[in-house]
Structure formats: C-alpha cells, structure tokens
GULOTI-861000 format. One record per residue: x, y, z of N, C-alpha, C in turn. Coordinates in pm, whole numbers, padded with zeros to 5 digits, always signed. Layout:
XYZXYZXYZ;...
END
This chain:
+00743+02529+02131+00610+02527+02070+00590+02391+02003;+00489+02348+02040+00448+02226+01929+00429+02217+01794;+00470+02106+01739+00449+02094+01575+00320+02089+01565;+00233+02179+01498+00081+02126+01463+00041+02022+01376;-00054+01965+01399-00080+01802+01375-00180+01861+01246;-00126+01775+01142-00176+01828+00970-00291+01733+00974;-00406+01749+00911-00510+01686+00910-00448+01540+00785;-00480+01459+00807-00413+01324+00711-00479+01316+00600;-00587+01421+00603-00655+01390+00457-00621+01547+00339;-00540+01617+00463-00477+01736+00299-00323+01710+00265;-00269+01585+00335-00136+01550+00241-00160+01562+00101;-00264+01511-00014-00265+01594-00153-00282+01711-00170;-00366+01764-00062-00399+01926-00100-00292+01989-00066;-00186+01984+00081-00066+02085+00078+00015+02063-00036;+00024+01960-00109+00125+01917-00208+00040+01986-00358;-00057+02054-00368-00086+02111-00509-00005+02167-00601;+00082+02268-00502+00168+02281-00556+00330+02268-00595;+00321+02143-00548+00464+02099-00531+00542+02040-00687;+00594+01968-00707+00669+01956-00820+00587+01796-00801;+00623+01747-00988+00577+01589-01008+00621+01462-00903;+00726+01500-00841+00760+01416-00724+00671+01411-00623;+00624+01552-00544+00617+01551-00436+00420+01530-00426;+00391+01545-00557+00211+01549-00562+00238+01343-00566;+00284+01273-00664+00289+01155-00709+00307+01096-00529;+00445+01147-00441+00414+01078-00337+00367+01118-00245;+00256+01261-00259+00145+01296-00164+00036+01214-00169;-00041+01145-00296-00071+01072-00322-00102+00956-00281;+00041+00881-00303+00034+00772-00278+00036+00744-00095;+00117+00847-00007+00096+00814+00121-00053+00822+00146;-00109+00925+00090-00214+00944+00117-00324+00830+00145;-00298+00712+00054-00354+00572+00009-00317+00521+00129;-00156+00492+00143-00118+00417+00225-00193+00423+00356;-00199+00526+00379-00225+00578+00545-00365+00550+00573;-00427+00580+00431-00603+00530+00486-00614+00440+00455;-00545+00333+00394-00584+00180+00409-00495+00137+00578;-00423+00196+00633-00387+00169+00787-00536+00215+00877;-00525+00354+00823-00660+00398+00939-00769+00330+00916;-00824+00223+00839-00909+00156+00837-00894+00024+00880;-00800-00008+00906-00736-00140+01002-00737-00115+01148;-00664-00048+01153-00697+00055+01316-00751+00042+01372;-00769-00016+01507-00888+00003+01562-00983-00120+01576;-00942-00218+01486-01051-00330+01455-00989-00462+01543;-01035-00511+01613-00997-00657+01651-00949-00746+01570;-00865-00888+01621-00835-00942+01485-00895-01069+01401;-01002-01082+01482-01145-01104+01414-01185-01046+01353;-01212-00906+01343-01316-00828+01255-01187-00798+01162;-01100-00786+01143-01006-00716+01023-00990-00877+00974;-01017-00988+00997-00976-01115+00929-01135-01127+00873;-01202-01116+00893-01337-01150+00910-01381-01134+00773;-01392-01271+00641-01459-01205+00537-01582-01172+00495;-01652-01084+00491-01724-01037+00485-01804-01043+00296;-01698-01036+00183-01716-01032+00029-01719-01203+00052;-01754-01228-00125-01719-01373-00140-01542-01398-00153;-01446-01294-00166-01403-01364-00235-01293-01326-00129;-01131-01329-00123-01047-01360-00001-01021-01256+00047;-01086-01105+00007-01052-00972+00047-01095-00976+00227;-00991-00924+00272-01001-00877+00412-00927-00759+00459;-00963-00706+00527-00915-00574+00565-00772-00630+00639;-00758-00726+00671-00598-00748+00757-00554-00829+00611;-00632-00875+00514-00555-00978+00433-00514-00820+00345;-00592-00722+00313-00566-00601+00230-00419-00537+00273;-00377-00564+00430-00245-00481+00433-00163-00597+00410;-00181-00751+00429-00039-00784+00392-00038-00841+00228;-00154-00835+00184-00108-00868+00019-00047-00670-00069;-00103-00549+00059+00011-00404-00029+00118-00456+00008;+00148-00475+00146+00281-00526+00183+00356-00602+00091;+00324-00716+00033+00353-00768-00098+00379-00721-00246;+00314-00630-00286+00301-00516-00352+00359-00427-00366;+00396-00389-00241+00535-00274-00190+00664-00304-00242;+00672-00423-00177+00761-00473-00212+00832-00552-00354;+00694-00572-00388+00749-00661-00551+00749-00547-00598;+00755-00438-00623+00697-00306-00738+00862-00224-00719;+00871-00194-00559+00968-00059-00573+01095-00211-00504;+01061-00262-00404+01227-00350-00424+01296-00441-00492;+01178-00571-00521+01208-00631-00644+01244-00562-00809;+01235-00495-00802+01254-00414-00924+01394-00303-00941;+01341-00230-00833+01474-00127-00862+01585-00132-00735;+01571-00236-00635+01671-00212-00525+01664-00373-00480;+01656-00515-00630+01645-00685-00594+01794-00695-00500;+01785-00776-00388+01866-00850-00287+01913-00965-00392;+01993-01035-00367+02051-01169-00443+01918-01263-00416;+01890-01335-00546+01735-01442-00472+01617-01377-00516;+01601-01265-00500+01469-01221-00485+01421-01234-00667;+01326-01283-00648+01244-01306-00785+01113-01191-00794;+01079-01150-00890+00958-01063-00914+00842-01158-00913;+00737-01136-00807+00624-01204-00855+00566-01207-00911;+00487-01274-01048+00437-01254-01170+00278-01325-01154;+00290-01401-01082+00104-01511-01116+00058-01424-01025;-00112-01436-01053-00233-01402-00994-00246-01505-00839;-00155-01643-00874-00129-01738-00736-00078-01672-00610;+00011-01607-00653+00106-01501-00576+00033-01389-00532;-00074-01300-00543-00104-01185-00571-00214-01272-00448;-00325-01372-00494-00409-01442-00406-00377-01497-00274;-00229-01591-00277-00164-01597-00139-00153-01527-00070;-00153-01388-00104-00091-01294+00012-00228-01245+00051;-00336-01224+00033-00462-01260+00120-00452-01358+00213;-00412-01489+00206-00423-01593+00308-00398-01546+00428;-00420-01561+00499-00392-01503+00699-00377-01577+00776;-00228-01657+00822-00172-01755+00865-00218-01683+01103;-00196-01761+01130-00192-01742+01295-00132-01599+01361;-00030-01563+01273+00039-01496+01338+00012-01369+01287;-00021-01368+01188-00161-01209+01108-00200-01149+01163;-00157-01058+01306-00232-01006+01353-00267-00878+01306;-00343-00799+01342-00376-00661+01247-00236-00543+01304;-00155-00560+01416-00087-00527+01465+00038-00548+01390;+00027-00662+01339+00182-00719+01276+00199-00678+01173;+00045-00674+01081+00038-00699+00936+00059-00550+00927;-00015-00468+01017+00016-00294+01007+00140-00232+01014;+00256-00298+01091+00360-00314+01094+00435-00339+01018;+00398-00480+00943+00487-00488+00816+00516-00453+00706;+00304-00395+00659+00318-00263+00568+00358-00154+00613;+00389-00096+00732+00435+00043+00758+00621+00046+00723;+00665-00075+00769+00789-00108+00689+00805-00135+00509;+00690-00203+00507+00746-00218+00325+00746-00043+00271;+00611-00002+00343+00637+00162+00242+00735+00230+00303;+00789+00203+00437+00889+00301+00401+01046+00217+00381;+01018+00115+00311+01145+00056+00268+01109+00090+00054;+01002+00068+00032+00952+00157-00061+01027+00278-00143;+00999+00376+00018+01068+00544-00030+01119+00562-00019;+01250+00468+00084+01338+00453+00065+01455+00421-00063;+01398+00306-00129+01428+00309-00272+01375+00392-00365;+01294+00453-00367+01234+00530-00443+01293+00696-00461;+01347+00704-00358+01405+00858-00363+01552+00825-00418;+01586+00728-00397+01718+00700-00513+01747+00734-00627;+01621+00703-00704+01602+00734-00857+01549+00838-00914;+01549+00885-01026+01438+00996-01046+01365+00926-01145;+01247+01004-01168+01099+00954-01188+01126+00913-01296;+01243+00928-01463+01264+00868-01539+01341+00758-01567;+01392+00670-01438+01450+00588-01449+01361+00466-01441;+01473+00398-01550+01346+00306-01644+01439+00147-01570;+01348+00065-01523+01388-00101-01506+01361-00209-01633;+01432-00330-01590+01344-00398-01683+01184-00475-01598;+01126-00505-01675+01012-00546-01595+00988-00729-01675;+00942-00778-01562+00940-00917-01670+00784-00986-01746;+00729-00878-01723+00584-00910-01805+00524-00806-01891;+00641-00644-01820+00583-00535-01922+00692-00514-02013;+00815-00498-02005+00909-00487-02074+01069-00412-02022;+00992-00281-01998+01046-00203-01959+00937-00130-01855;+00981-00037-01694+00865+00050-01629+00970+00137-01598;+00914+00284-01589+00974+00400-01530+00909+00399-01408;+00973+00497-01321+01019+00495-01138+00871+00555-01166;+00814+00686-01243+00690+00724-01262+00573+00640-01277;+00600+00554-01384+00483+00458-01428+00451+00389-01248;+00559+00291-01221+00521+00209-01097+00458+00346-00963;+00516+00483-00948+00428+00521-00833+00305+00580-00882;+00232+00593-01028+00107+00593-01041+00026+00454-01077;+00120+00330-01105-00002+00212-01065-00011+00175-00941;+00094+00229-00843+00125+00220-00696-00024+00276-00671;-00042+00418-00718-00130+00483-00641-00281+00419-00681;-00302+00401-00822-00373+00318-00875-00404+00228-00730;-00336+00115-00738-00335-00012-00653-00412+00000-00508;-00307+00115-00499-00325+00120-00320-00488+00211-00296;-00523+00261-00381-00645+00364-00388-00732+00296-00390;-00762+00153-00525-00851+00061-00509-00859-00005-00390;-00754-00074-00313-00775-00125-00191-00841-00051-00081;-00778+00069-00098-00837+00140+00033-00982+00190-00010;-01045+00182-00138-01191+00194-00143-01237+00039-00077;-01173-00097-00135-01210-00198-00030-01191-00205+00076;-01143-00176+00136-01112-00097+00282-01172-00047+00356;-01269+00074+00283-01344+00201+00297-01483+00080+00329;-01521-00006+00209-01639-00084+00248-01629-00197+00364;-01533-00249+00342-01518-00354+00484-01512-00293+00608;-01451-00176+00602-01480-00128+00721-01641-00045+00751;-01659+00006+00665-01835+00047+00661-01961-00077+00686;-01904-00164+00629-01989-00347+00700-01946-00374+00829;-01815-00362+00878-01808-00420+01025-01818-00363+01097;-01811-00205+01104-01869-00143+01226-01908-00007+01201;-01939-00021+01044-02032+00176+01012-01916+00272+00993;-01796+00247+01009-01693+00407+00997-01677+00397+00821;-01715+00503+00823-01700+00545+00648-01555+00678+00676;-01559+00713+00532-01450+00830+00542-01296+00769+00582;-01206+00911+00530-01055+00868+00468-01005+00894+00603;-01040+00936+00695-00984+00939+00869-01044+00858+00900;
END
C-alpha cells in the first residue's frame, strides 16, 4: 500500500498536539518548505529578478536562509575549526548577492542541505541547552528555533509577494 501524501500545509496542524519539540520544528519546516515551494518552478531569471528596491530576491531569499541555517544552528552549537559566527548586517546583505552559478536549482539545494544539516544538529541538544552567543550573550537551542521560525516566516511572506509579482501564485503550496 502506498504512504499517503500529507498535505504540506498541516505539518503545524498534525503537530498540535505534539510536545514543545515537535510543534517548534513543525513550524519551522513548515517555513522552510514554503519558502522552497515558492522558488519552484520559477526560471532563473524570474527567481533572480528584483522586483523591491532593495536586494531581496526569491533565489537571493534561499541562499542568504542558507546562510542563516547555518550561522544559527552550526556556527553555534556544532562550529568546525575556523568557522566564525557572522555578526554585521555586511554579511547578512552579501548573501543576497547572486554570483553565476546561483541557480534556483543549486541555491534550493543548498538550503535543502543547510536545514537538514540544521536538524541534524539540533536533535543533539535539548531545547534548554544554552551556547554562548557573541552579540547576545548567552541563546538556548529554544530561543534560536523560534527566531529561526521568526526569520524563516518573514522571508517566506517575502517570498509569498515576489512570487505573487512574477507570476500571480499566492498561497503556502
């Protein structure tokens, strides 16, 4: 028999009643996945294509989470030798830039790896384990997957509009 295919927009709703873990990362995939399904689909003109004034793009939106992903849950609680936490707004703006090789294919790719290199670290710890942080002080495994969700929720409302300007698809599918 086949596995039945879960609609992508009740990953929060099957999780209502699950424990603080499992709602926090119903959540947050939830984000993840509809800032992908709004990349999806788009040429890599129209996902580069800015449309706002300012460097937001729907292909620049997955590789600056990709960035994000990664400075939040690996730089922090699972750093490689080298790896520095990114701290400037310089850093945060670069990863908008969209070099040649940006394709919406790659960049979807590389965020589909950071999050699940992400939950990967993330299921390591439990939700009260506290890092040091170098601009807040101290963050718990909790705090970072609700500014995670924070983060990734705002994007994918920019997301939601860039993709509603370049070719009319509104909605979290």
């Amino acid at each position: 028999m086949a596995t039945p295919t879960i609609d992508p927009t009740l990953g929060p709703v099957l999780a209502r009643t699950g424990d603080e873990r499992a709602i926090l990362d119903a959540f947050l995939d939830f984000h993840r996945a509809t800032v992908l399904r709004k990349a999806r689909g788009l040429t890599d003109a129209d996902a580069g294509r800015r449309l706002v004034p300012s460097m937001t793009t729907l292909a620049g939106l997955l590789k600056h989470l990709a960035l994000v992903e990664g400075n939040w849950f690996v730089r922090l609680f699972a750093p490689e030798p080298g790896d520095v936490y990114l701290t400037s707004q310089a850093d945060a703006g670069a990863s908008f830039t969209l070099g040649p090789d940006d394709t919406v294919e790659a960049l979807a790719a590389a965020y589909e790896a950071a999050c699940a290199r992400s939950r990967a670290v993330a299921a390591r710890f439990d939700l009260d384990h506290v890092v040091p942080h170098p601009q807040l002080g101290e963050v718990s495994l909790r705090w970072v997957l609700v500014h995670l969700i924070e983060e990734t929720a705002r994007h994918a409302g920019h997301a939601d509009i860039l993709r509603e300007l370049t070719d009319g698809e509104t909605g979290a599918i």
